[in-house]
KEZAFI-821589 format. One record per residue (C-alpha): x, y, z; residue in three letters. Coordinates in steps of 0.1 Angstrom, whole numbers, padded with zeros to 4 digits, always signed. Layout:
<atoms>
XYZALA ...
</atoms>
This chain:
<atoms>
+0101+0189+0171UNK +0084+0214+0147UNK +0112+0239+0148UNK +0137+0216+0139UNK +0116+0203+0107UNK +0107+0237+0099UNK +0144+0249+0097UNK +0150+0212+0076UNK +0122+0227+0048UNK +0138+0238+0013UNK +0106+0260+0009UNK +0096+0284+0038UNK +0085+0308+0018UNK +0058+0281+0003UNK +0025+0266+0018UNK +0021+0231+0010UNK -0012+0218+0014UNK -0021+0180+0010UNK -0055+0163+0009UNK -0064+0133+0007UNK -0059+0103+0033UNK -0024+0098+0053UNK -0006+0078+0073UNK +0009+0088+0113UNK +0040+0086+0098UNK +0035+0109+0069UNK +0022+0139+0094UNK +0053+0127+0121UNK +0076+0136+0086UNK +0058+0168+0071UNK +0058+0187+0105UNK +0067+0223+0094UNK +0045+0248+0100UNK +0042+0257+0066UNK +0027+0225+0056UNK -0011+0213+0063UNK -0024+0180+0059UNK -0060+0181+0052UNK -0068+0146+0051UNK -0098+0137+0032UNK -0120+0162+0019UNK -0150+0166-0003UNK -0153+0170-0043UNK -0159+0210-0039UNK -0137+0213-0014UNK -0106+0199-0041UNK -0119+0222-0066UNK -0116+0250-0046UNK -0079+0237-0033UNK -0070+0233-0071UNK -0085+0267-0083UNK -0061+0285-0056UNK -0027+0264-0061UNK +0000+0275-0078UNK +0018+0243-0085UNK +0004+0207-0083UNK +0028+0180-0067UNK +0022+0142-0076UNK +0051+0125-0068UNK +0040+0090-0066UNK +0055+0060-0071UNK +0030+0041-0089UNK +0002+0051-0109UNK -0021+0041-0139UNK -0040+0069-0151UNK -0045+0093-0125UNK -0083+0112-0120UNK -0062+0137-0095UNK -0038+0145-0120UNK -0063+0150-0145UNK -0089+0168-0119UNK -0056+0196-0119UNK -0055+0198-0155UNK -0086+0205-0158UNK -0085+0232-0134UNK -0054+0248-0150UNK -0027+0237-0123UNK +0006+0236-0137UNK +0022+0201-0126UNK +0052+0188-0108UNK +0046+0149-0116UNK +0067+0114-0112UNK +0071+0096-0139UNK +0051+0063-0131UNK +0019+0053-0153UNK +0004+0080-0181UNK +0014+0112-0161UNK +0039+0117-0187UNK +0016+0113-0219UNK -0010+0133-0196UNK +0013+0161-0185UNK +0036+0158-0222UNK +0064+0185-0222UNK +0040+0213-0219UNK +0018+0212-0191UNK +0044+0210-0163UNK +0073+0189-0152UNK +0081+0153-0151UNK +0107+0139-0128UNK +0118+0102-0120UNK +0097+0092-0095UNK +0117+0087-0058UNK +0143+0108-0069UNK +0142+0140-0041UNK +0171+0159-0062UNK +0153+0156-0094UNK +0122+0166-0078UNK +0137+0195-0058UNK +0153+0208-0091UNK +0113+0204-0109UNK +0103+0223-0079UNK +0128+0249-0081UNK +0119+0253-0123UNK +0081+0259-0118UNK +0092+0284-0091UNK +0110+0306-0116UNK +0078+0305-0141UNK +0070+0341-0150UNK +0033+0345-0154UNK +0032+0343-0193UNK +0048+0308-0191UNK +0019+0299-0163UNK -0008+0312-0185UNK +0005+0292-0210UNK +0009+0258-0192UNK -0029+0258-0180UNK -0043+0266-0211UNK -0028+0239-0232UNK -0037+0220-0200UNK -0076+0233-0200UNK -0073+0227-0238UNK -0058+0191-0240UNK -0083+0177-0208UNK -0114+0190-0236UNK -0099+0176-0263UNK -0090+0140-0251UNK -0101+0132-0219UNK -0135+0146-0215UNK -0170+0118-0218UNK -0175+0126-0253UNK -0140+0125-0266UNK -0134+0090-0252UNK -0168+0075-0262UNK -0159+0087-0299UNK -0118+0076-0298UNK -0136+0039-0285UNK -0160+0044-0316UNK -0136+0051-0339UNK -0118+0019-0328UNK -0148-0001-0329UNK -0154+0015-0364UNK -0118+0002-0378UNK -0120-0033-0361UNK -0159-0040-0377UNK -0142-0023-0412UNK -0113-0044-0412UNK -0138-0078-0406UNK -0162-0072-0438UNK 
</atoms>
């Protein structure tokens, strides 16, 4: 029952919250009594998750580009990420943590490193986060990096 997967948890001392849609058996696994399952929630509701978490897990197994990943960025949410899709070129060296994706060890170990962050190293991590989700992945920034290639191909034609 509960107490048995609560004394199984790595993390007591840590709240895990999840949002977003689940399967039975994901809440039959995570049943600890440090961990809530939201389930879906809305748009503000995320925002105000993000703005009061610590770390943000994303330890998928496949991904493109991910919105959530980015949504944390942008938010300042240093990252624990798998390395499936662009999370890596998204998250780079500097914005979190990138493990191979299934892996629980390398994961626990990722966990255990953005645990020991001191508060300078956090500050750090969300603003070059803030700063890199500006610079490259906001509206205008895309609209002008598809320009620009636009630009080159039409140039190279003449």
């Amino acid at each position: 029952g509960r107490r048995k997967a609560a004394r199984r948890c790595r993390f007591p001392q840590i709240d895990f919250v999840f949002a977003g849609s689940y399967t039975e058996d994901v809440e039959i696994i995570l049943q600890a009594p440090n961990v809530k399952l939201l389930g879906d929630v809305a748009h503000d509701q995320v925002i105000s998750l993000l703005d009061n978490a610590d770390v943000f897990l994303f330890l998928s197994y496949t991904e493109g580009f991910s919105i959530s990943l980015l949504e944390a960025m942008a938010r300042g949410v240093p990252v624990l990420a798998s390395e499936v899709g662009a999370n890596r070129d998204m998250v780079e060296e500097f914005g979190g943590v990138i493990v191979p994706a299934g892996d629980a060890k390398s994961s626990i170990c990722g966990f255990n490193q953005m645990l020991k962050l001191t508060e300078k190293e956090r500050r750090e991590m969300s603003d070059w986060e803030v700063e890199k989700v500006n610079k490259y992945y906001t509206t205008n920034s895309v609209l002008n990096s598809i320009i620009d290639i636009y630009r080159k191909v039409l140039g190279e034609r003449k």
